[in-house]
C-alpha positions as CSV (number, residue, x, y, z in Angstrom):
1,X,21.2,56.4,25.5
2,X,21.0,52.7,26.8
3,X,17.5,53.7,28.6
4,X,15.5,52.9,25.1
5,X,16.9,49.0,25.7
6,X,16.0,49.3,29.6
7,X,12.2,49.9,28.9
8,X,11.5,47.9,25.8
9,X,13.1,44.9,28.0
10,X,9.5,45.5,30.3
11,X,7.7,46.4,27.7
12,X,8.1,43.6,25.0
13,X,5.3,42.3,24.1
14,X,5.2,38.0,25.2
15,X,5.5,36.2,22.2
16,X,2.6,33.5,22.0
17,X,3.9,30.2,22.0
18,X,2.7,27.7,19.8
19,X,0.9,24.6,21.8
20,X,2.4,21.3,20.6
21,X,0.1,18.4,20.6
22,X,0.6,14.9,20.3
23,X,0.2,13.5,16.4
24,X,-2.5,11.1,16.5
25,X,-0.7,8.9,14.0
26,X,-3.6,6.2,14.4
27,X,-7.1,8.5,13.9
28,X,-9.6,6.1,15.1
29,X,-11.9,8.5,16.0
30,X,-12.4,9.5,12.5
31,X,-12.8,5.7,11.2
32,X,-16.2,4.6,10.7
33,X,-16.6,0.9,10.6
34,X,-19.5,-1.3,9.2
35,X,-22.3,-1.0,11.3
36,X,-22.3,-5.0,11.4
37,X,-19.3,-4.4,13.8
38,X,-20.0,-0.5,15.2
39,X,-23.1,-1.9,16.7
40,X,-21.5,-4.8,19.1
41,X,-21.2,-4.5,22.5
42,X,-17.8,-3.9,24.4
43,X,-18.2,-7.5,26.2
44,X,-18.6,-9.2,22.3
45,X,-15.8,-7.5,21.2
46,X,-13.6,-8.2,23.9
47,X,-14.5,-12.0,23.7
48,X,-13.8,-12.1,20.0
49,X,-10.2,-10.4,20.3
50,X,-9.6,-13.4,22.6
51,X,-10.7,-16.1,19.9
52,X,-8.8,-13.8,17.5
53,X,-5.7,-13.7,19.6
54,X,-5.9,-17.0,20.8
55,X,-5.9,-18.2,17.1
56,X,-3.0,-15.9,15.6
57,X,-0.4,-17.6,18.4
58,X,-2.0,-20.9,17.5
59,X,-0.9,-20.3,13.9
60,X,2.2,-19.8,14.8
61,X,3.5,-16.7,13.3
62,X,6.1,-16.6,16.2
63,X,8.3,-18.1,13.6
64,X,9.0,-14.7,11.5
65,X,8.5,-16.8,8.4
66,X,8.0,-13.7,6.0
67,X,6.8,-15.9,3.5
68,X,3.5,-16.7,5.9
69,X,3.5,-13.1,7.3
70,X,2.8,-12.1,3.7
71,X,0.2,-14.0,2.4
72,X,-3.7,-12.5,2.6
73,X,-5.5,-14.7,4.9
74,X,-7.6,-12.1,7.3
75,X,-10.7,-11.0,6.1
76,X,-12.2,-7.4,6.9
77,X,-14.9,-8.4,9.7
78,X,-11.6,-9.8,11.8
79,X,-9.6,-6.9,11.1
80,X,-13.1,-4.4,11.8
81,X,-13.2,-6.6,15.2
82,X,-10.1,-5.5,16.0
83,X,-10.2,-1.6,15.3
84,X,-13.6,-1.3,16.9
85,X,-11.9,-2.9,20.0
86,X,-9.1,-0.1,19.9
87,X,-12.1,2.2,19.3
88,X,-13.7,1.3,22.4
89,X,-10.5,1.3,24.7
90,X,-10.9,-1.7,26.3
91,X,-8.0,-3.1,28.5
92,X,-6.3,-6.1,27.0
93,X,-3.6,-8.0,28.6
94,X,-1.0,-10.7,27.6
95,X,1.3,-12.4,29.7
96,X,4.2,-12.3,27.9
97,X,4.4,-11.0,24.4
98,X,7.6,-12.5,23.6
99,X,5.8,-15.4,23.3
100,X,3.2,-14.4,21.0
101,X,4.5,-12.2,18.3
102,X,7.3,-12.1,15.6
103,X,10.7,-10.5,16.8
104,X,9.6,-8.3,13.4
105,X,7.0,-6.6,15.4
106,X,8.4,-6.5,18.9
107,X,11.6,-4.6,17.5
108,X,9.4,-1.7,16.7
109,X,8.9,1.2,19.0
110,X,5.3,2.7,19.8
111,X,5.7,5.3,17.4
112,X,6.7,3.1,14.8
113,X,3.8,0.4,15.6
114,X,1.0,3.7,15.8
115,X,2.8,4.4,12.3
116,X,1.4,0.9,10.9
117,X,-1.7,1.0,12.8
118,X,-2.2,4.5,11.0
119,X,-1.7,3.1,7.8
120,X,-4.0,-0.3,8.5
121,X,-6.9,2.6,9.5
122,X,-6.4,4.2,6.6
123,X,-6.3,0.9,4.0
124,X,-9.5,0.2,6.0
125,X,-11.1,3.1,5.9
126,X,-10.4,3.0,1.8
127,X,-11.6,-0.4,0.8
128,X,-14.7,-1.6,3.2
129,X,-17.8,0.2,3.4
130,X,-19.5,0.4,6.3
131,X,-23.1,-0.3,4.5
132,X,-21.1,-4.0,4.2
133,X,-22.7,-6.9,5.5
134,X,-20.8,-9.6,7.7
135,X,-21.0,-11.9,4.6
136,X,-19.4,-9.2,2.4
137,X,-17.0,-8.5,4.9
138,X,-15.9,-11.7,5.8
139,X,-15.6,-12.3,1.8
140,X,-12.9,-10.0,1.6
141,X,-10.0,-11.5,2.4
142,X,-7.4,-8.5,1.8
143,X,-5.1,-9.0,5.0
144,X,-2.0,-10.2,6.1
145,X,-1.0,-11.5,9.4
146,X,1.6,-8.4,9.5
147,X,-1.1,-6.1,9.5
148,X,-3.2,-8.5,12.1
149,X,-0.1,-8.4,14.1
150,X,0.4,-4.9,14.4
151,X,-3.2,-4.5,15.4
152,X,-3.3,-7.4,18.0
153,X,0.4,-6.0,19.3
154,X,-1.3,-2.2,19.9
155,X,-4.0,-3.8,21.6
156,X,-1.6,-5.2,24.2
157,X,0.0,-1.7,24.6
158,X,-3.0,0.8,25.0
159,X,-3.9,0.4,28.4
160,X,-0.1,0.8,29.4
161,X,0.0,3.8,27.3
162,X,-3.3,5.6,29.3
């Protein structure tokens, strides 16, 4: 009587186990940028994150001053420079980000800041054409330092993350 128990215990089938993979909250891979900015070099880009990085902590949006966090100052070829450098994986290093950004962004956790790079991707991907040219691009003044910031803080965490 028990014997029907005893065999199906050997004989159950394995149940397949779904795989779980990582959500790719940011999608960069599917993001295709002007080819003004798809076209430059690794070295360029990484030079131009520096000028850019050196003249967001110049700005002096350590503050947290929400009023000048909000405000649309960045134009579309900055903000391409930025996501073709996250396109190309290039390592990045700051010294001490304490000293750079907002306590805003540094009080958000990866998944939270790949959450807000996500949505910056996806508000690029939207409203600039990659048949734009750098004059067009650098026209378009649709960004905020909060977005520039959460960009330029991923950028700093990327090559700890690989």
């Amino acid at each position: 009587m028990y014997w029907s128990n005893y065999f199906s215990f050997f004989y159950r089938e394995k149940k397949k186990r779904k795989k779980s993979f990582p959500i790719d909250y940011v999608q960069l891979a599917k993001l295709e940028l002007p080819f003004v900015i798809a076209k430059i070099d690794k070295n360029k880009i990484k030079d131009m994150l520096k000028d850019e990085f050196s003249i967001y902590s110049s700005l002096g949006y350590k503050k947290d001053d929400k009023k000048a966090l909000n405000i649309e100052c960045y134009h579309s070829y900055q903000i391409g420079v930025m996501l073709q450098f996250l396109k190309g994986k290039v390592d990045f290093f700051v010294a001490d980000n304490q000293k750079v950004f907002p306590q805003s962004i540094l009080n958000h956790n990866i998944n939270s800041v790949k959450l807000n790079v996500g949505d910056i991707v996806s508000k690029y991907a939207e409203n600039v054409s990659k048949l734009a040219t750098e004059i067009t691009l650098k026209q378009q003044t649709i960004w905020t330092p909060i977005e520039a910031s959460f960009l330029l803080y991923y950028s700093t965490m990327v090559a700890e993350q690989d």
